[in-house]
DSSP file (Angstrom, degrees, kcal/mol; ACC not computed):
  #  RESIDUE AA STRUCTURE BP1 BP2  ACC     N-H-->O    O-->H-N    N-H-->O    O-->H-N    TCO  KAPPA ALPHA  PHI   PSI    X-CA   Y-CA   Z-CA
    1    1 A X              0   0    0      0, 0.0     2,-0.3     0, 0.0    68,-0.0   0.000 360.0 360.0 360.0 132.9   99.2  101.6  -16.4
    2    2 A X        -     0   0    0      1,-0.0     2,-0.3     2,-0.0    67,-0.1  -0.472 360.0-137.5 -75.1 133.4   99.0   99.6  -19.6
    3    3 A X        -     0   0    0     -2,-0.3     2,-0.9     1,-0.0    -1,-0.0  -0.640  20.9-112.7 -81.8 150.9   96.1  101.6  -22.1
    4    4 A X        -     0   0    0     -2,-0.3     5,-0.1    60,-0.0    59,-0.1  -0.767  37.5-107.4 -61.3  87.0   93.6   99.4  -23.9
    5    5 A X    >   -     0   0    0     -2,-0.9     3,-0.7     1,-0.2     4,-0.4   0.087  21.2-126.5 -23.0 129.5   94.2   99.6  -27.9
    6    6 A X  T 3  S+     0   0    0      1,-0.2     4,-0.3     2,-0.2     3,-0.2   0.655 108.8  69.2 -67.1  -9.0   91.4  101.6  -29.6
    7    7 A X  T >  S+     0   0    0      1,-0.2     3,-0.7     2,-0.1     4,-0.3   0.996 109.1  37.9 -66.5 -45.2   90.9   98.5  -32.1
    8    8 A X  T <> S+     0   0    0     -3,-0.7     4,-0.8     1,-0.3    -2,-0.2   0.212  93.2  90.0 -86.8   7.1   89.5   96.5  -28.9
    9    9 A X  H 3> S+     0   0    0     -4,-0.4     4,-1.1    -3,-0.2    -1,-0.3   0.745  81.8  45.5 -87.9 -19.3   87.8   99.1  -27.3
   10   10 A X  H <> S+     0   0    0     -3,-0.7     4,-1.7    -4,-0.3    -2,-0.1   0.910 117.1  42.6 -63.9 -50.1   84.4   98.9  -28.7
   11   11 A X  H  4 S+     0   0    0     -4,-0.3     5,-0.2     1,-0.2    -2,-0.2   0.618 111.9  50.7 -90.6   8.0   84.0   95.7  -28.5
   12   12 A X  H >X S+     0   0    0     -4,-0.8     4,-1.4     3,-0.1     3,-0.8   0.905 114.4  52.7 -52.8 -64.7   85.5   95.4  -25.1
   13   13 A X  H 3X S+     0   0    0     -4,-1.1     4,-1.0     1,-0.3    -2,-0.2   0.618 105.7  51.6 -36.6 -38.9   82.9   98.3  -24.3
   14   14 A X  H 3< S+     0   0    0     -4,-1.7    -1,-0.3     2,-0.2    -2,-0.1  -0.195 111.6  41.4-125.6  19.5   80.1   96.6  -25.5
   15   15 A X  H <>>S+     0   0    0     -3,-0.8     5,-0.9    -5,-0.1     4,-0.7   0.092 111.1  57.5-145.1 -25.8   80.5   93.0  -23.5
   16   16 A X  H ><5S+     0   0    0     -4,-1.4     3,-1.7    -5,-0.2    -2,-0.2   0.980 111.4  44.4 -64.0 -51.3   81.6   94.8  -20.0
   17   17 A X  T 3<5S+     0   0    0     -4,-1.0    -1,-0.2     1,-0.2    -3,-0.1   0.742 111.2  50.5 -42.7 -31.6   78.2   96.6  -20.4
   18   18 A X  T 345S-     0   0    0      2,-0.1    -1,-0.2    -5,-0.0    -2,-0.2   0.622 110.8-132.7 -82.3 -25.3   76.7   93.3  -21.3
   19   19 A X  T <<5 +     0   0    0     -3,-1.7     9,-3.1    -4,-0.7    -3,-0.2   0.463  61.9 134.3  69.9   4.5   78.4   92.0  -18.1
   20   20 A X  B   < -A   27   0A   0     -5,-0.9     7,-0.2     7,-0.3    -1,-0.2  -0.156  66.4 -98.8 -68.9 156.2   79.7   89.0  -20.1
   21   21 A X        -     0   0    0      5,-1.1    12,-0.3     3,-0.9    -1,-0.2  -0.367  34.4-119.7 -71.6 163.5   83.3   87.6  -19.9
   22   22 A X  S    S+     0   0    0     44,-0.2    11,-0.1     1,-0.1    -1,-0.1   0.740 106.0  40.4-102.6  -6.1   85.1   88.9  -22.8
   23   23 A X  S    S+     0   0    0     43,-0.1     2,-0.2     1,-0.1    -1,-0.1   0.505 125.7  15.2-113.2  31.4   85.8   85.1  -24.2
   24   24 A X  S    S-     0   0    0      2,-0.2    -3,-0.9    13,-0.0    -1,-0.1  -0.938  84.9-106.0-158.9-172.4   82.9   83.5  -23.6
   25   25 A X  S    S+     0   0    0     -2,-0.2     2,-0.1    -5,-0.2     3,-0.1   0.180  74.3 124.1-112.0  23.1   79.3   84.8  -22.7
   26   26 A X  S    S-     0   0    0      1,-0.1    -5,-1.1     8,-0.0    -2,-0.2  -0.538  87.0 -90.0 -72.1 171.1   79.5   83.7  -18.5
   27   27 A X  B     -A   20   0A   0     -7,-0.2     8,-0.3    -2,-0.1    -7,-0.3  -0.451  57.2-106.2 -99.9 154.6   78.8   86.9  -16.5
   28   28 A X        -     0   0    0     -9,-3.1     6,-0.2    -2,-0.2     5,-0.1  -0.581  35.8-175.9 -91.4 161.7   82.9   88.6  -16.0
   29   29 A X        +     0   0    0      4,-3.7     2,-0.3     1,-0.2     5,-0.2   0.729  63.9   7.9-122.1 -88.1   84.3   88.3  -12.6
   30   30 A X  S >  S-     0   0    0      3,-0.5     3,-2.3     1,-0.1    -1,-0.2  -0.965 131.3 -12.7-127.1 154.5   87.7   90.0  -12.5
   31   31 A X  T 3  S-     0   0    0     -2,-0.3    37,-2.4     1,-0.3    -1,-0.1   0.739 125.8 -54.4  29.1  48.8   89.1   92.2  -15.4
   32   32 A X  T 3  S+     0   0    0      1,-0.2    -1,-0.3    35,-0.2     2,-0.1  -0.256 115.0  93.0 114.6 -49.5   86.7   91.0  -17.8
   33   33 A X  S <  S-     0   0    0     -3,-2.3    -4,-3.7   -12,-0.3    -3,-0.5  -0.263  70.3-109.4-106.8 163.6   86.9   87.7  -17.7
   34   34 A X    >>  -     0   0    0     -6,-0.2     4,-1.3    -5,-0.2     3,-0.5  -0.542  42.7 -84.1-103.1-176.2   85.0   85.1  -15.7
   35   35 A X  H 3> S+     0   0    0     -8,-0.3     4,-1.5     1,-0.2     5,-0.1   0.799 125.5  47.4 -47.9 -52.5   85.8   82.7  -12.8
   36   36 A X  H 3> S+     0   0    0      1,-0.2     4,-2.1     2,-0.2    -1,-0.2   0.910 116.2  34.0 -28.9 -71.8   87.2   80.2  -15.6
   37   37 A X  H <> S+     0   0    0     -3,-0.5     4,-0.7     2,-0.2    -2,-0.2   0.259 122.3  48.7-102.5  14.6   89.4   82.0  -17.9
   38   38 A X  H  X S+     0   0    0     -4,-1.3     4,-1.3     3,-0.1     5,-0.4   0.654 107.4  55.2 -97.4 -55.5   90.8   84.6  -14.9
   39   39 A X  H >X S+     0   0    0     -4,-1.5     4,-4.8    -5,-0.3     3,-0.7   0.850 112.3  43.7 -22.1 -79.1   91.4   81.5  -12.9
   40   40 A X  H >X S+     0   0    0     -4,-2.1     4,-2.2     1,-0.2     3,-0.6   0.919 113.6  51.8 -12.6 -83.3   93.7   80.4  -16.4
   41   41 A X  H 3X S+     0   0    0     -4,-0.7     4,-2.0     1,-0.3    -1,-0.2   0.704 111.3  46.3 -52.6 -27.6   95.3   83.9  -16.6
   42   42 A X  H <X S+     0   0    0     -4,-1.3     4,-2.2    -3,-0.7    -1,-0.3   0.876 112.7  45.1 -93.5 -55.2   96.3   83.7  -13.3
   43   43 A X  H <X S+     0   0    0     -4,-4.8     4,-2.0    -3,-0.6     5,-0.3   0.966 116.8  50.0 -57.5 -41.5   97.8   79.9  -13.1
   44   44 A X  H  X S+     0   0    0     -4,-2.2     4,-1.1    -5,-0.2    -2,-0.3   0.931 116.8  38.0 -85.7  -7.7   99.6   80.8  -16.4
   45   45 A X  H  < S+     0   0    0     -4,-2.0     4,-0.5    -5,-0.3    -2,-0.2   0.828 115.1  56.3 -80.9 -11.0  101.1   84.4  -14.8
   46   46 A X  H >< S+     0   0    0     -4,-2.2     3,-2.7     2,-0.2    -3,-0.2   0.943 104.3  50.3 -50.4 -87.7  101.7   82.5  -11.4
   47   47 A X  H 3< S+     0   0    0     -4,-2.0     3,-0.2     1,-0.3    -2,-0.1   0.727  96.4  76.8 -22.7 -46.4  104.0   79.6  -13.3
   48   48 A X  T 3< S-     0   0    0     -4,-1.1     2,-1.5    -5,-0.3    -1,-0.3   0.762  71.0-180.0 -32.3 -47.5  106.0   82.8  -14.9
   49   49 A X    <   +     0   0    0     -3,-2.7    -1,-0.2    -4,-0.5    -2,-0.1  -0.460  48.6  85.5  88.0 -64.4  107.5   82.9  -11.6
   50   50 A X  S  > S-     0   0    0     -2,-1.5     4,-1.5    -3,-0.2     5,-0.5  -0.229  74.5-136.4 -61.2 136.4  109.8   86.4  -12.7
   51   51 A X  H  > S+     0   0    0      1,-0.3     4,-0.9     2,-0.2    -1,-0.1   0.805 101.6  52.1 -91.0 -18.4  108.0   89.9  -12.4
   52   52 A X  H >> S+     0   0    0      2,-0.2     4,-1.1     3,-0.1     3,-0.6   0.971 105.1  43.9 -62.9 -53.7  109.2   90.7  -15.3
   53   53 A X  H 3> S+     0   0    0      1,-0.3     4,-2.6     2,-0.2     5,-0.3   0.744 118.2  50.5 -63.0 -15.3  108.3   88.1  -17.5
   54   54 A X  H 3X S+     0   0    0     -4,-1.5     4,-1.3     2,-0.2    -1,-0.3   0.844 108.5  55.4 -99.2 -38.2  104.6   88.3  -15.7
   55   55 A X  H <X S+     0   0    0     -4,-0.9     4,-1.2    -3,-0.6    -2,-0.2   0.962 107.1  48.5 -61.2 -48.7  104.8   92.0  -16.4
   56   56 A X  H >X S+     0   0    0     -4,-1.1     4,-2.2     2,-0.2     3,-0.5   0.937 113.7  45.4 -49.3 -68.5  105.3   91.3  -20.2
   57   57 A X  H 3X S+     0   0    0     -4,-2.6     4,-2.1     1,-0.2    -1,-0.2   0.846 103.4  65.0 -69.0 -18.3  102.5   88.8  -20.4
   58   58 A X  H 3X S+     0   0    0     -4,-1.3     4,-1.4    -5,-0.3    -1,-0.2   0.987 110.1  43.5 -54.0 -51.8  100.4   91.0  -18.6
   59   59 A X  H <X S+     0   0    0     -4,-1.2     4,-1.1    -3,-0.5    -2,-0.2   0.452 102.5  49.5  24.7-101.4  100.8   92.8  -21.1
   60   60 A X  H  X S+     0   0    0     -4,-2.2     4,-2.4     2,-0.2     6,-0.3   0.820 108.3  69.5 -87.8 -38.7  100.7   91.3  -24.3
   61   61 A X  H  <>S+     0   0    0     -4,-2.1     5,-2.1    -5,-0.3     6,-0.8   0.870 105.5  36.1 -56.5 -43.1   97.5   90.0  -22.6
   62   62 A X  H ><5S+     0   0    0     -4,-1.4     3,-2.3     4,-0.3    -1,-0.2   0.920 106.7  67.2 -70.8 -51.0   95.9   93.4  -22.7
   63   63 A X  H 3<5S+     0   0    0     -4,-1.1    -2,-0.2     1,-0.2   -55,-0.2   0.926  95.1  54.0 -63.2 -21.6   97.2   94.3  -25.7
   64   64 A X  T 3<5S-     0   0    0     -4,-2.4    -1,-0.2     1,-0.0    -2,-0.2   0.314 117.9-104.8-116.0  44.6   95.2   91.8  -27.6
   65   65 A X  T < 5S+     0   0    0     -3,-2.3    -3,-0.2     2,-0.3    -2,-0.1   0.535  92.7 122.1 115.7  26.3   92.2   93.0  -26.2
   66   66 A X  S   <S+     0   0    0     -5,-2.1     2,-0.3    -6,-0.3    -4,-0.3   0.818  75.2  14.3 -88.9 -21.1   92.3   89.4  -23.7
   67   67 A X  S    S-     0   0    0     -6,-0.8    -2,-0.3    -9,-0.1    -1,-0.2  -0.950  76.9-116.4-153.2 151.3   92.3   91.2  -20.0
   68   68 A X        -     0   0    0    -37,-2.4     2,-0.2    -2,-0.3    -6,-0.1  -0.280  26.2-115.8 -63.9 153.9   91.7   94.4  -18.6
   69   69 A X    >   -     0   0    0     -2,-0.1     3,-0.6   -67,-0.1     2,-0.6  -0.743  59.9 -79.8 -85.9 152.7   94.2   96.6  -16.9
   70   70 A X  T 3  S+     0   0    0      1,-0.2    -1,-0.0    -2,-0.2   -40,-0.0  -0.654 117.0  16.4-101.9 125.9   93.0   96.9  -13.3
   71   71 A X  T 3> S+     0   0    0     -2,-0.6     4,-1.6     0, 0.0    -1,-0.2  -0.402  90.1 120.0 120.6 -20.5   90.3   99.3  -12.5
   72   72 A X  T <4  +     0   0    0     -3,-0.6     4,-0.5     1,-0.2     5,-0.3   0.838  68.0  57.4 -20.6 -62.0   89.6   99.3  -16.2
   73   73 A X  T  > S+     0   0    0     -4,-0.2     4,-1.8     1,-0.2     5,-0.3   0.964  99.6  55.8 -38.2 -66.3   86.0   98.0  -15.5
   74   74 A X  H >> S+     0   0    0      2,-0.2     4,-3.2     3,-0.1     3,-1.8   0.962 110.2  49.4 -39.0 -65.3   85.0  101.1  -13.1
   75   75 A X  H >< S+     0   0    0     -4,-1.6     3,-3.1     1,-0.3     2,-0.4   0.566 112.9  46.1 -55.7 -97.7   86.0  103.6  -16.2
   76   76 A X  H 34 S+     0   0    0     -4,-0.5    -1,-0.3     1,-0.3    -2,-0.2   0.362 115.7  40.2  36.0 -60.3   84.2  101.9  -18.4
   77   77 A X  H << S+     0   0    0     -4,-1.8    -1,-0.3    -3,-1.8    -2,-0.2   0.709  95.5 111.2-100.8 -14.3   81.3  101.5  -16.5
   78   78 A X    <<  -     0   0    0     -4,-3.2     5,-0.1    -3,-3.1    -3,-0.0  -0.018  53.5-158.5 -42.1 130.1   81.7  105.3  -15.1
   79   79 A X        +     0   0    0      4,-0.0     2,-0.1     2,-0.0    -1,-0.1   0.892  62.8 116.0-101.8 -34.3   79.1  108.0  -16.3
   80   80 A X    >   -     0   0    0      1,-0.1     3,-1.8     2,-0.1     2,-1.1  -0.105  57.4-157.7   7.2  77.2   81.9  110.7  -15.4
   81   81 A X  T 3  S+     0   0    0      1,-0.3    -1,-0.1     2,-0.1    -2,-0.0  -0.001  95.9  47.9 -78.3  44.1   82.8  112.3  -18.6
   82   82 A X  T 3  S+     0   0    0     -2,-1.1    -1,-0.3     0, 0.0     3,-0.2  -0.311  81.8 101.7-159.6  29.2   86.4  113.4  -17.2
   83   83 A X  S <  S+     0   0    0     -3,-1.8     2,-0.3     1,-0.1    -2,-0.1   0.733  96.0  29.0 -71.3 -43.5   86.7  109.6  -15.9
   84   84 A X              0   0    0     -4,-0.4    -1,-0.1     1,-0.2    -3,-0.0  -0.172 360.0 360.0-110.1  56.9   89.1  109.2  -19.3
   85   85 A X              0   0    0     -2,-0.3    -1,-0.2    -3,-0.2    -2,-0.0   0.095 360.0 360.0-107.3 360.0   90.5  112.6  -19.8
């Protein structure tokens, strides 16, 4: 599982909480984002066609704080203080 970079983790934190996409302020849908921009991520990792290259963009997508890894939300939203240990 790809980790979330600690630069993007507050504010990550702080608009999942909010329920908000994290690039635009519509209420988030799957792995952050709302109906719109997952709809997007999804056509452009469909077109990718290769599970590696779609693995790669997956990726790079997380790493600059643009999609969640999935289940990401649940920890996050988890009162469990041994959900991220």
């Amino acid at each position: 599982m790809i980790k979330i970079p600690r630069r993007h983790i507050a504010r990550i934190r702080e608009r999942i909480l909010q329920g908000v996409c994290l690039l635009c302020d519509e209420p988030h849908a799957k792995r952050g984002l709302c109906h719109r921009h997952a709809n997007a991520y999804y056509q452009r990792w469909w077109r990718l066609g290769d599970d590696e290259k779609r693995q790669l963009y997956e990726a790079r997508c997380i790493s600059k704080g643009l999609i969640l890894p999935t289940g990401a939300i649940r920890q996050i939203k988890s009162t469990n203080p041994f959900s991220e240990a």
